[in-house]
C-alpha positions as CSV (number, residue, x, y, z in Angstrom):
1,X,0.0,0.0,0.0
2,X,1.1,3.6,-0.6
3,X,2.5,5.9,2.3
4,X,-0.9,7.7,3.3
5,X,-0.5,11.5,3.9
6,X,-2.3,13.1,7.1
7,X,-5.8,14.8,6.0
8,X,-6.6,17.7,8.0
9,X,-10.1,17.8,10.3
10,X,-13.0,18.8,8.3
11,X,-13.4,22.3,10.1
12,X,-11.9,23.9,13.6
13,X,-14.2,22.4,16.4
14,X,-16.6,24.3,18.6
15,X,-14.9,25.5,21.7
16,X,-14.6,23.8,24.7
17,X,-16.9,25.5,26.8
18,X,-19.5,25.4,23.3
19,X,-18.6,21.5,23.5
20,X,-19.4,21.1,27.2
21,X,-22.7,23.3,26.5
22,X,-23.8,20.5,24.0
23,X,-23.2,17.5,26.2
24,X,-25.0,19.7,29.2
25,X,-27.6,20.3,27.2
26,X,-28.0,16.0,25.8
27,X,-27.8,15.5,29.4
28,X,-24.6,13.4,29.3
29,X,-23.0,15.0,32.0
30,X,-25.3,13.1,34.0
31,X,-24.8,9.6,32.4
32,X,-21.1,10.3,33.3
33,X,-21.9,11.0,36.8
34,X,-20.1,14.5,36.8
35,X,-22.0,17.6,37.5
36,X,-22.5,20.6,34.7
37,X,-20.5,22.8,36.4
38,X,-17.7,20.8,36.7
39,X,-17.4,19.8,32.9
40,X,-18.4,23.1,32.1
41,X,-14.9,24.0,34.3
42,X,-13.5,21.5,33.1
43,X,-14.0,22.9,29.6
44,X,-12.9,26.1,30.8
45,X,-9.9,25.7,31.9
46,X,-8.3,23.9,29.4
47,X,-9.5,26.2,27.0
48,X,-7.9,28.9,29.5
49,X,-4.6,27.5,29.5
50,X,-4.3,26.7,25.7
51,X,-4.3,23.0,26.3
52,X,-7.8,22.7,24.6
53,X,-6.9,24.6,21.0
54,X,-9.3,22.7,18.1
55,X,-9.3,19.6,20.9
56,X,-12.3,17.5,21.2
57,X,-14.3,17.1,24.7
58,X,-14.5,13.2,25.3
59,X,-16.8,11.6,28.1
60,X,-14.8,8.3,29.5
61,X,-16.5,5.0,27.7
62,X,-16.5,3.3,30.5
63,X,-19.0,6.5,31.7
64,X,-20.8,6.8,29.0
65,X,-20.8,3.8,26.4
66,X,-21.8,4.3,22.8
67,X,-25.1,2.3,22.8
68,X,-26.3,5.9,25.2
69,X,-24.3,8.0,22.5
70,X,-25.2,6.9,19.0
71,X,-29.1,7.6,19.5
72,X,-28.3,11.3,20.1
73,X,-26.6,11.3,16.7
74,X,-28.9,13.2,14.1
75,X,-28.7,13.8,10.5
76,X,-31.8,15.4,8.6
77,X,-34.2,14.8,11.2
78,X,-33.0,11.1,11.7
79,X,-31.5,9.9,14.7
80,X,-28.4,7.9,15.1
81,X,-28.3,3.8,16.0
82,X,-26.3,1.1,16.0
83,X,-26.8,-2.0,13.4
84,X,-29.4,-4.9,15.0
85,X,-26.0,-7.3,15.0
86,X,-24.1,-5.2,16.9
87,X,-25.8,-5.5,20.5
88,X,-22.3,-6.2,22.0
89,X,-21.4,-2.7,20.5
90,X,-20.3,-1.8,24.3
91,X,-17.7,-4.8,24.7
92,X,-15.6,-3.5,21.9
93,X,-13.0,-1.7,24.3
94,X,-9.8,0.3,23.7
95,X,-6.7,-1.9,22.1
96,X,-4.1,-2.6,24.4
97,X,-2.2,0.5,22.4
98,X,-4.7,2.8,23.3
99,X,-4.2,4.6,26.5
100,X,-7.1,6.6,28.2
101,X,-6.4,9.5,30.8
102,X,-8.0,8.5,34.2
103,X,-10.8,10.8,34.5
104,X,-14.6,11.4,33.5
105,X,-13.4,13.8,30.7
106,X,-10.3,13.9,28.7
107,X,-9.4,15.9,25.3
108,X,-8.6,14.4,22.1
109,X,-6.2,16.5,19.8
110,X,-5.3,16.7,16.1
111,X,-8.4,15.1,14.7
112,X,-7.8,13.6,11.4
113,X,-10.5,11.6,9.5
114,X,-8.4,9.4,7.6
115,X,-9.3,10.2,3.8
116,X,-6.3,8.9,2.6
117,X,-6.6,5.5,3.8
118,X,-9.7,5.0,2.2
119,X,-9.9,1.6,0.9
120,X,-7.3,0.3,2.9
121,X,-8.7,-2.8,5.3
122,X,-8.4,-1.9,9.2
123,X,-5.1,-4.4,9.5
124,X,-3.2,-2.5,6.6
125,X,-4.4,0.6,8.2
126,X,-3.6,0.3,12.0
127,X,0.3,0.2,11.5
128,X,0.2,2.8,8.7
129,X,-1.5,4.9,11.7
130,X,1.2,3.8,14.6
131,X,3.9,4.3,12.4
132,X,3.0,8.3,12.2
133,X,3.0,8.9,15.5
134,X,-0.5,8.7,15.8
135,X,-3.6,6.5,17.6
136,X,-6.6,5.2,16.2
137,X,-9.7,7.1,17.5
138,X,-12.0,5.2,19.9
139,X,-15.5,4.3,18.5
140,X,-17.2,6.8,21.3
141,X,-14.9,8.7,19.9
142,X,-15.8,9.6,16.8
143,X,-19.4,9.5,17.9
144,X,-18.4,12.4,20.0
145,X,-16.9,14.0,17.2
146,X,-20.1,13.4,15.2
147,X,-22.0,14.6,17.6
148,X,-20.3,18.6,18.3
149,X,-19.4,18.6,14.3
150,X,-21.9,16.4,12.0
151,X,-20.3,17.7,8.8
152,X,-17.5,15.2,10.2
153,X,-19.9,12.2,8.2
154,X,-20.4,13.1,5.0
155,X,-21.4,10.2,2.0
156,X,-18.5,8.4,0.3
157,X,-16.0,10.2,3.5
158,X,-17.2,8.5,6.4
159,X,-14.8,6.7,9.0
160,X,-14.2,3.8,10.6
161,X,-13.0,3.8,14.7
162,X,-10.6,1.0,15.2
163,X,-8.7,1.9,18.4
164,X,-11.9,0.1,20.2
165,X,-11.7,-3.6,19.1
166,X,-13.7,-6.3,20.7
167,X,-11.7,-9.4,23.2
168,X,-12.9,-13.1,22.4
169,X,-12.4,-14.8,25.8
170,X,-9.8,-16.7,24.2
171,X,-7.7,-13.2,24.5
172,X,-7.6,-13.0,20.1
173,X,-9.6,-9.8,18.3
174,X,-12.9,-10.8,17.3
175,X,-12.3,-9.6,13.3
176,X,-15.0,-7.5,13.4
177,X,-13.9,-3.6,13.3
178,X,-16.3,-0.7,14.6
179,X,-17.3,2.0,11.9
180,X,-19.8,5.4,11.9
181,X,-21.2,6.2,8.4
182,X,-24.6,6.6,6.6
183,X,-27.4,4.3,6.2
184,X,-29.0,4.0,2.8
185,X,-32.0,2.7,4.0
186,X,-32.3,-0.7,2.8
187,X,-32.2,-4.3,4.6
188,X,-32.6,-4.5,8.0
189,X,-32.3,-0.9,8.4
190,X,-35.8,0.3,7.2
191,X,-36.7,2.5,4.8
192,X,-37.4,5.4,7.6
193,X,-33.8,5.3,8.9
194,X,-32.2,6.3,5.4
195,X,-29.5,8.8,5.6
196,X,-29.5,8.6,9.3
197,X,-26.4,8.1,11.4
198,X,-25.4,4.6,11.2
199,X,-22.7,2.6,13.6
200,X,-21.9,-0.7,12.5
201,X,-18.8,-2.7,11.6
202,X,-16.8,-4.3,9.3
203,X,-14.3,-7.1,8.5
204,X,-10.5,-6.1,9.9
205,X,-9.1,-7.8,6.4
206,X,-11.6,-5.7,4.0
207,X,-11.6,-3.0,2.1
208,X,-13.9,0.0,1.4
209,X,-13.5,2.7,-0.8
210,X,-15.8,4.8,1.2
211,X,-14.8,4.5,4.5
212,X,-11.6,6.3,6.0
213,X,-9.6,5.7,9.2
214,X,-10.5,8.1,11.8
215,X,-7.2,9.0,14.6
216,X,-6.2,11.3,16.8
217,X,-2.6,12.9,17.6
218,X,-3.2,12.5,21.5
219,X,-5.3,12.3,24.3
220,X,-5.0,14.2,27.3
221,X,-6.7,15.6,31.0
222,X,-5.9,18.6,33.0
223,X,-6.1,17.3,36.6
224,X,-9.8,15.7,37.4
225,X,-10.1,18.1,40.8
226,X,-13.6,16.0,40.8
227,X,-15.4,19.4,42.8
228,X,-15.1,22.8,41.7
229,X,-13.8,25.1,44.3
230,X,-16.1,27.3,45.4
């Protein structure tokens, strides 16, 4: 496979505190067992200190799973939802690779959506990613990225999320791969649910010609204080 070249985010993200407004106002806040005004200050201050330039607000997964997030997705009036075979959507954790800050609410950096990998399978695709430096986005993720910037999913550029990978008990990958893109409507989707947010999966050895390789540069937390001074 060709070298792949880094693709810039769509667009700059909202701001922090805009970010933390939008989870406040879906009421996630809550499902992560923090209070609004400390995500709200949390929000703040990294945006105070510079930590938080064009840096994406992430809740925890193990807080808030994506089976709560992916219904809030919306796109033309239809809501988001995860494929019928993919009830186990909340085992698929974060590769060994992966590591998460220790606190409700972290900050993802450098968002890229992986356009130039685009028909490469997920196993082609993960050590292309490694090898720059970079880590594969989390499939919460990328539903939070969806969720403060929806022109993030567009049709024929939608991504898949590969840093979250599902662990057979025997310790091996199950070989399916976590993706967010745009149903068309047909088979066990419904007719009503076309061109709504879609998260489903695919093979790790296949390739799609439509589907990117969403990754981050880092991840990273001011100190969780867990109570805002008064």
């Amino acid at each position: 496979m060709p070298e792949p070249t880094p693709t810039a985010a769509v667009t700059a993200l909202p701001s922090l505190v805009d970010q933390a407004e939008v989870l406040t106002g879906l009421g996630l806040h809550e499902r992560a067992g923090i209070s609004a005004t400390e995500l709200r200050a949390f929000a703040a201050g990294a945006e105070g200190d510079g930590s938080g330039g064009d840096a994406l607000l992430a809740l925890h997964p193990g807080r808030v799973p994506a089976s709560d997030l992916a219904p809030l997705l919306n796109r033309e009036g239809r809501p988001g939802f995860v494929v019928g075979d993919m009830t186990d959507v909340d085992e698929f954790g974060p590769l060994d690779t992966v590591g998460l800050p220790d606190a409700p609410v972290y900050l993802v950096t450098g968002l890229d959506r992986g356009d130039d990998l685009a028909n490469w399978s997920p196993d082609e695709a993960l050590p292309a990613i490694t090898k720059h430096g970079r880590t594969p986005l989390l499939l919460t993720e990328g539903i939070h990225w969806v969720l403060q910037q929806p022109a993030a999913l567009e049709r024929n550029r939608c991504f898949m999320t590969i840093g979250s990978r599902l662990r057979k008990t025997n310790g091996t990958l199950d070989a399916r791969t976590p993706a967010i893109w745009i149903s068309n409507g047909t088979g066990r989707d419904g007719r009503e649910r076309r061109n709504a947010p879609k998260v489903g999966w695919c093979w790790a050895g296949n390739r799609h010609t439509w589907l990117g390789f969403a990754s981050a540069a880092g991840r990273g937390s001011q100190e969780w204080l867990g109570a805002v001074p008064a």
